[in-house]
C-alpha positions, 0 to 999 in steps of 0.5 A: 350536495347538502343532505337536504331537503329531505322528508320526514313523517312526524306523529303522521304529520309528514314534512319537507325539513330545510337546513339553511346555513348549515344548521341542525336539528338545535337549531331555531325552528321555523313552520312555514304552513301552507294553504289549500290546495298547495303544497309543501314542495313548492315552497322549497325553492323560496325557503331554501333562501331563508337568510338565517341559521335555522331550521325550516319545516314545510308540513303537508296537509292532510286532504287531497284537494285539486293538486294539492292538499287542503287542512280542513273542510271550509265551506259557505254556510258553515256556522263558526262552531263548526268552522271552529271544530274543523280548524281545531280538530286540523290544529291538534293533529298537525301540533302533534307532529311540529311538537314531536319535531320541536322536541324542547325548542320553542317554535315560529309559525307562519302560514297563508290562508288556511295555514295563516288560520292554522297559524292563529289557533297555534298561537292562541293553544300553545303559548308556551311553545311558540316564540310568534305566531305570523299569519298571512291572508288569515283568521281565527274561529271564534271557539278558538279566540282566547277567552277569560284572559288567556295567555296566548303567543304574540302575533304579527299577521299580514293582511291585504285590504283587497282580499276577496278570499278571507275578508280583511274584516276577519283578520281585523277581528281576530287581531282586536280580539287578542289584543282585547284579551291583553295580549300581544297581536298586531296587523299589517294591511296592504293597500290593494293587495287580494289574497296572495303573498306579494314581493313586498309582505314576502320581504315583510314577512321575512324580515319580521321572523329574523327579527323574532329569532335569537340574536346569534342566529 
């Protein structure tokens, strides 16, 4: 059997690493984040089928919360400073441990719900680390939206009009205020689609990372 999954613990950020293909650590780098009240284990299945020679890290978020684990607090009433403050503060923690796995190599980010948050502060923070940032179901706090013209990675986001969990105003939003600060930021809507990760932006999705990786893998 293949010497993988295995797990590993990354500046206290502990991750379930996948090795398609029979890739190694030079390989390219995909972070594949999850939402709250998941976890990283049942996303191994799907990714282990990942068609490409890279490396796939599955982090697990900090909080117990259900059967899973939660990134951060998120409650109603909260303002968008202290929402801000929550993301911010999970996203520096959790960058500490994808920068040390990293190493030299430039990442891609993708997340659902809290990791598709996840996935924009990533993006908006790191742009020199990141190849592309692929939120889906997400958004960003305004205290981390770029600001005075700053540079960010591009960002292709998914997004379903139906979502009753995070608004697809709020993805909307986020997208428009990336782009209104010249940088490159797209969003896909599906028609009817609520808060989940249907076939269809699953293959989406998919396609839209291979297409980010270099062209030898």
């Amino acid at each position: 059997p293949p010497p993988w999954p295995r797990t590993s613990t990354h500046e206290g950020v502990e991750m379930i690493e996948l090795f398609p293909q029979d890739v190694d650590e030079s390989s390219p780098l995909v972070v594949a984040i999850h939402g709250m009240g998941d976890r990283p284990d049942r996303w191994v299945d799907d990714w282990r089928r990942f068609p490409a020679r890279v490396q796939i890290a599955l982090p697990r978020a900090f909080d117990p919360h259900g059967t899973g684990f939660s990134w951060f607090r998120f409650e109603d009433g909260m303002t968008d400073e202290q929402f801000g403050s929550a993301v911010g503060d999970a996203e520096a923690r959790l960058w500490k441990g994808i920068a040390k796995l990293a190493g030299k190599r430039r990442a891609i980010v993708t997340g659902f719900s809290q990791g598709g948050i996840l996935s924009f502060a990533i993006a908006s923070r790191h742009p020199d680390q990141i190849v592309r940032a692929f939120p889906v179901a997400g958004s960003c706090p305004g205290p981390l939206l770029p600001q005075n013209k700053a540079r960010t990675a591009p960002i292709r986001a998914f997004h379903g009009s139906a979502d009753r969990v995070r608004d697809v105003k709020w993805g909307r939003e986020a997208v428009h205020a990336f782009k209104e600060q010249g940088n490159d930021a797209e969003m896909r809507e599906y028609e009817g689609v609520g808060h989940t990760i249907t076939s269809r932006i699953h293959d989406d999705l998919w396609s839209a990372i291979q297409e980010a990786l270099p062209p030898s893998t």
